[in-house]
C-alpha positions in Angstrom: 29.3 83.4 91.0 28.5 80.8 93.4 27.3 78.3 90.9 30.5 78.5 89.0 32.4 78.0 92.0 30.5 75.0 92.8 30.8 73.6 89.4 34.8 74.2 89.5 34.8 72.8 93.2 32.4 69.2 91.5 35.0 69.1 88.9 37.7 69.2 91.2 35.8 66.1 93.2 35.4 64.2 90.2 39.3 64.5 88.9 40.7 63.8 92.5 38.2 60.4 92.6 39.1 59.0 89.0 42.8 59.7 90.1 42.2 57.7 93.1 40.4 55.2 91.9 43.8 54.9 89.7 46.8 54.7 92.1 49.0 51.9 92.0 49.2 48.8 93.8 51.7 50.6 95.9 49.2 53.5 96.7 50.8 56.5 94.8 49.1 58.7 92.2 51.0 57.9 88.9 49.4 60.9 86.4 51.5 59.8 83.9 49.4 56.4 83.8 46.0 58.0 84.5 46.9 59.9 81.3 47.5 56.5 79.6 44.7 54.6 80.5 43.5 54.0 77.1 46.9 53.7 74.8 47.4 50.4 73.4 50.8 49.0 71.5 50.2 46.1 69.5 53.6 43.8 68.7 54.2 41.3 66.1 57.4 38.7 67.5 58.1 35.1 67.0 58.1 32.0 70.0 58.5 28.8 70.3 55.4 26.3 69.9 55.4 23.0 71.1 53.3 20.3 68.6 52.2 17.0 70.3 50.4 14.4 68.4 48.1 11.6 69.9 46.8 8.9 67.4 44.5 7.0 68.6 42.0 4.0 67.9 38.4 5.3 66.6 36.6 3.0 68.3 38.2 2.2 71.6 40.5 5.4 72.2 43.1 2.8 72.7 47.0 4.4 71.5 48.2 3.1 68.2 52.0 2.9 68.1 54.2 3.3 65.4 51.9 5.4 63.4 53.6 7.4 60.8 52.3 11.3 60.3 53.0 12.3 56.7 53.7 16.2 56.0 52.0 16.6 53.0 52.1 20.6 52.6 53.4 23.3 54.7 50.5 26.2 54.3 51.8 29.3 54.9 55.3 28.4 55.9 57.9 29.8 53.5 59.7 27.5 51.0 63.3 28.2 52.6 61.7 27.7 56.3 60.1 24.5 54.9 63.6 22.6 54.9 63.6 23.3 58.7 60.6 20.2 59.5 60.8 17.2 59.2 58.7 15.4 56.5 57.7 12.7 58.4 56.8 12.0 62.5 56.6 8.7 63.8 54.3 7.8 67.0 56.1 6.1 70.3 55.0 3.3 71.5 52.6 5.3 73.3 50.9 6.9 70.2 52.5 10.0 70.6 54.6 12.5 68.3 55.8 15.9 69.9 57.9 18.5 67.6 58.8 22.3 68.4 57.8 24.7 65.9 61.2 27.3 66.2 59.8 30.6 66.0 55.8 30.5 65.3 54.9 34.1 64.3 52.5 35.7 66.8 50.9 39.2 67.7 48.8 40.5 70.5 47.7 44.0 72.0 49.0 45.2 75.7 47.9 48.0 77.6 45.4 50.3 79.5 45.9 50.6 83.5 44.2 49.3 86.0 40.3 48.4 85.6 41.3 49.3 81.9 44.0 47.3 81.5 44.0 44.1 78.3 46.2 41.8 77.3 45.5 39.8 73.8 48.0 37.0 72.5 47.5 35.4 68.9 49.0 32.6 67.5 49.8 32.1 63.5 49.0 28.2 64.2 50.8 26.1 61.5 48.3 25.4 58.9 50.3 21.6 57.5 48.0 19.4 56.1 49.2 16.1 56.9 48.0 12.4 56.3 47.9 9.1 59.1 48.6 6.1 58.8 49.4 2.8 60.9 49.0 -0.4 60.3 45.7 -2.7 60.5 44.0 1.1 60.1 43.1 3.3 57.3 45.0 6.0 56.5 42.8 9.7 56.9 43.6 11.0 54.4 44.9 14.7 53.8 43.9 17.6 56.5 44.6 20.2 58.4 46.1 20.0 61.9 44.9 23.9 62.5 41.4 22.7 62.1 39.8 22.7 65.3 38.2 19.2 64.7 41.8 18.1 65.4 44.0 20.9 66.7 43.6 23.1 69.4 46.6 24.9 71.3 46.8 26.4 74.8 49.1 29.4 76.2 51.1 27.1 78.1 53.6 27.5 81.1 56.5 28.1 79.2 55.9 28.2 75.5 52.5 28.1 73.2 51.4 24.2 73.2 49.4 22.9 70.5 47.4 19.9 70.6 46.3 17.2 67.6 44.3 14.7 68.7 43.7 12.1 65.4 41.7 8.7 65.4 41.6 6.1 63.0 39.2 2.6 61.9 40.6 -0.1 61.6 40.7 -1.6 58.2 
């Protein structure tokens, strides 16, 4: 009889700790979110991505301006969304080329409470393969600006940013 009352009274510890360990920032037992500690939603939406292009000189880093950044294929953007981008981005006279990409499909996971809690965010990165050219330079010929040799995109303040960094020889 005692040991049974001893193992009801350690189960009774062990609950009342784990729901500690659990309250709130504000310091109230929630046992609705205890209970929830491992339920996770995953979402599929849409935001806005912002695309900035550098091109610069392969040998010196130096900015080329007035390149021209062909869109040679879209990848997986439909044929009806396709009419949307442009077909063709030309370089300031500081090398550089920004668009936003309206409504980039992405997807993550939230949930979990306290030390349990995760977050993930994915990003359906725009897989165009696009060609470079300026003049005095060859052009690079057809790639991918999701490859991570020259893409690579960041969460941003705002809104997703993606990167492309490209760098030509001269001819």
């Amino acid at each position: 009889m005692r040991r049974v009352s001893l193992a009801i009274v350690g189960i009774a510890i062990l609950t009342t700790m784990l729901l500690l360990i659990t309250c709130s920032s504000r310091g109230r037992l929630d046992i609705i979110q205890f209970l929830k500690l491992n339920q996770y939603e995953t979402w599929v939406g849409a935001t806005d991505l912002e695309i900035s292009f550098l091109v610069l000189d392969g040998d010196t880093d130096e900015r080329i301006k007035g390149a021209s950044i062909n869109i040679l294929a879209y990848g997986s953007v439909s044929k009806l969304d396709q009419d949307k981008h442009p077909t063709v981005f030309k370089c300031d006279q500081n090398g550089e080329a920004s668009y936003l990409y309206k409504q980039c499909k992405c997807s993550g996971s939230t949930g979990g409470w306290g030390p349990w809690k995760r977050e993930s965010f994915y990003l359906d990165l725009p897989q165009w393969t696009v060609e470079v050219q300026a003049p005095g330079y060859t052009a690079t010929g057809p790639f991918c600006i999701g490859d991570p040799e020259y893409g690579h995109w960041t969460r941003g303040q705002q809104r997703p940013k993606m990167n492309v960094v490209i760098k030509l020889k001269k001819e």
